[in-house]
N, C-alpha and C positions, 0 to 999 in steps of 0.2 A: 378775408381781406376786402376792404371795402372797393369799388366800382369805381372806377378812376372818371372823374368827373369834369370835364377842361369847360372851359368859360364859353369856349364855340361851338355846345352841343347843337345839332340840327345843322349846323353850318356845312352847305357843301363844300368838298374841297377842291372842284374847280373853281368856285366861288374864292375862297378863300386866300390862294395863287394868282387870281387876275391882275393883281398888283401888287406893291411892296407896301407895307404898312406905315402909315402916318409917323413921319421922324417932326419931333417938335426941338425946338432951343429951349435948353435949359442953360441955368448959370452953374456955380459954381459951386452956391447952396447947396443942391441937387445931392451931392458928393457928401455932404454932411449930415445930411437929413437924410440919405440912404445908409449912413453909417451907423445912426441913432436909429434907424426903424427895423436895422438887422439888430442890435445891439438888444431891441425889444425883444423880437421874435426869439431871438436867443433865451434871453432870461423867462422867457413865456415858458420853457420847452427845452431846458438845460442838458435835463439826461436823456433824453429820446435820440439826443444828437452825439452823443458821445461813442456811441459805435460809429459813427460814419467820422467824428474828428480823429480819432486814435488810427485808422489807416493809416492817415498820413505822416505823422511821425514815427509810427513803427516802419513803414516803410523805409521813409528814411533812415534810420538807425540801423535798419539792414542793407541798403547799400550803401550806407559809409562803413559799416565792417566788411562787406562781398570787397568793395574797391581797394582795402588797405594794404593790399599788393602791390611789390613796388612796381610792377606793368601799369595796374591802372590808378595810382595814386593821382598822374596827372590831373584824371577827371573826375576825380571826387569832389570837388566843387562844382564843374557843370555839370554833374550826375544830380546835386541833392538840387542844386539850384533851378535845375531844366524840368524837376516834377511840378514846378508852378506853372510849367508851358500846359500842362493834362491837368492841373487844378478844378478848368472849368469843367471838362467832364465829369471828375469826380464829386464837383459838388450839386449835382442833380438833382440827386434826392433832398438836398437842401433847399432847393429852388423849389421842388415840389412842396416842402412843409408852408415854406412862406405863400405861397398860391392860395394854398386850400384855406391858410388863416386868412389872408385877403378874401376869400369867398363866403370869411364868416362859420367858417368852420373849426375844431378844434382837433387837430391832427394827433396822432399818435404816431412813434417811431415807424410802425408798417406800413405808413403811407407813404413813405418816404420812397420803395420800392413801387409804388403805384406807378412809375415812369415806365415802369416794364410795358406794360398795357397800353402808351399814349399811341396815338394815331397816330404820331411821327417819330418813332422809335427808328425805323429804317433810316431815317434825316440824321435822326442822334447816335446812331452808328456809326454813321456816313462819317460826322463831324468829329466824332472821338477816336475812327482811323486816322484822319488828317493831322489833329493832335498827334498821336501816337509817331507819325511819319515826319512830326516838324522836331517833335523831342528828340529822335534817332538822327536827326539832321545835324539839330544842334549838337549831340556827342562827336559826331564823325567830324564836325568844323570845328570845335572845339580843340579835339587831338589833334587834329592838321594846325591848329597855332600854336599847338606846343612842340611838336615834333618840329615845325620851322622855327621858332623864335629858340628854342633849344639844342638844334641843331647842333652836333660835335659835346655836346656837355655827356660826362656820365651820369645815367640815372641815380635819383635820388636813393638811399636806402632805410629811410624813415622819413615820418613824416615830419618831425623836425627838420630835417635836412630839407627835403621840398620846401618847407615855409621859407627856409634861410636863404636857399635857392630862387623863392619868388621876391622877396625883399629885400637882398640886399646883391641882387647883379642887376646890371642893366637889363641884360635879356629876361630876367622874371616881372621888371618893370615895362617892357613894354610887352611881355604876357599877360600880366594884368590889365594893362590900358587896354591892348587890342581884343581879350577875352571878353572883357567885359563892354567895351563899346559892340563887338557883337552880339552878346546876349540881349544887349537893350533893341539891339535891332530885330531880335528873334522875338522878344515880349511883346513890342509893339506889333509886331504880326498875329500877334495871339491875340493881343489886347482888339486889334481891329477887326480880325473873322470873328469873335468871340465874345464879346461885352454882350452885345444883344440876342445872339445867333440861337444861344439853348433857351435862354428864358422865354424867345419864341416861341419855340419849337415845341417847349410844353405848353403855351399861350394860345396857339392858332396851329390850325392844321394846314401849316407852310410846309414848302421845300426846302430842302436844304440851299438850294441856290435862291429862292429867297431871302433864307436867315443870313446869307451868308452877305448878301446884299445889302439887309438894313444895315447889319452891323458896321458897315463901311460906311453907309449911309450917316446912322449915328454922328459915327467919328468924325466924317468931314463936318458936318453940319455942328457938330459940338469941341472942337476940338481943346478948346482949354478946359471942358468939363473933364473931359475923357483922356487928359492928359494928367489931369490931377488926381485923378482915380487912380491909374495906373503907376504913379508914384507913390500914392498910399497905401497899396494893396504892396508893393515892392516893400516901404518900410515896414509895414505892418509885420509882413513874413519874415524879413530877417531879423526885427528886433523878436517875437516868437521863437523864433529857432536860436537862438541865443540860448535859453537855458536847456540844452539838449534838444530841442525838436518839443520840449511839453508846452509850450505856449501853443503850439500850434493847435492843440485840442479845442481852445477857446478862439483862438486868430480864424481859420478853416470854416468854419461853421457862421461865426459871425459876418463874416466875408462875403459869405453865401448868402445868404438871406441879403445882406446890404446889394449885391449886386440883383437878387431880385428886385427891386422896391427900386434902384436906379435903370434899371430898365423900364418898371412901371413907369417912372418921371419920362422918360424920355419916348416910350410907347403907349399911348394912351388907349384905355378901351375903346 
């Protein structure tokens, strides 16, 4: 397996830490040209990627059959929907292929694992528990808006009944309005610690309270960039997951790479 090679070799890492790294203003381009330059990498490098996209929809597909219990039918939509909150961990090794072709390289599927080896693996630990603990956040607030705005109803006993139950009473109306105005509120927490935090981390021999800092950083400093990302990345997944979860094979990987290359835009060498 080849020698994992970051762009800050020799770089000390107190050096590196002494401050947050240069956040620049981008427009709105930025988002579009990160889409077309992941879109490339993708087609560069189609099948190397296809182990790391098919995770994600089999996973899914196995907890919407683990949920189809009428106990947890409620959260079978923030179950499939809350694995975009852990996307960004999961697509690391994607972030690595796009790196190493930015360095002129021509990656193979194994390099994608090269992240094991980065100098900031403990940071990307760190980050992918936090993830992990805002996903299990979101399920437990999740069920608390259904157990209240549900309150007194008999459980549903299909999932037909569930759907009829959210669309056609009041109270599955405003579980949907209130469900999902909190999930956007959960996204955008993700979107914020996270847009820049990993592509860092495999970037520069930061901290995690660095990465965790630009990314904020980022955000304030760009906000309609990075608000228009984050609505794209949103449509992208749900129109993908529409035909079973198999779009996601190509949406996942693409995604990945585009968020490397809008990180490039907005963190410059």
């Amino acid at each position: 397996m080849p020698r994992y090679s970051p762009s800050y070799a020799g770089q000390p890492l107190a050096q590196a830490q002494a401050g947050l790294p240069k956040v620049r203003h981008v427009g709105t381009d930025a988002v579009w040209r990160a889409l077309a330059l992941g879109w490339r990498d993708f087609q560069a490098n189609p099948t190397q990627l296809i182990f790391l996209a098919i995770i994600y929809p089999v996973i899914g597909l196995i907890a919407a059959g683990a949920a189809a219990g009428r106990d947890m039918m409620p959260i079978i939509w923030p179950l499939l929907s809350g694995f975009a909150l852990v996307g960004p961990f999961a697509a690391l090794g994607i972030y690595e292929l796009s790196r190493r072709r930015e360095a002129g390289q021509d990656p193979s599927w194994v390099d994608a694992f090269a992240v094991l080896r980065s100098p900031s693996i403990s940071s990307i630990l760190a980050l992918g528990v936090m993830l992990l603990a805002i996903f299990v956040a979101w399920l437990f607030t999740a069920r608390a808006i259904y157990d209240t705005t549900f309150a007194g109803m008999p459980p549903a006993a299909s999932i037909g009944e569930f759907l009829r139950q959210v669309l056609e009473t009041s109270a599955g109306w405003r579980l949907a309005i209130l469900g999902n105005l909190t999930g956007l509120v959960f996204a955008a927490v993700v979107l914020s610690l996270t847009v820049i935090s990993f592509p860092l981390l495999l970037d520069r021999p930061v901290g995690a309270g660095v990465a965790l800092r630009t990314s904020l950083q980022a955000v304030v400093t760009n906000p309609l960039p990075m608000a228009l990302w984050g609505l794209t990345v949103a449509v992208i997944l749900v129109v993908a997951s529409i035909p079973v979860f198999v779009g996601l094979a190509v949406a996942v990987p693409v995604l990945g790479h585009a968020t490397w290359h809008l990180y490039r835009a907005v963190v410059p060498h």
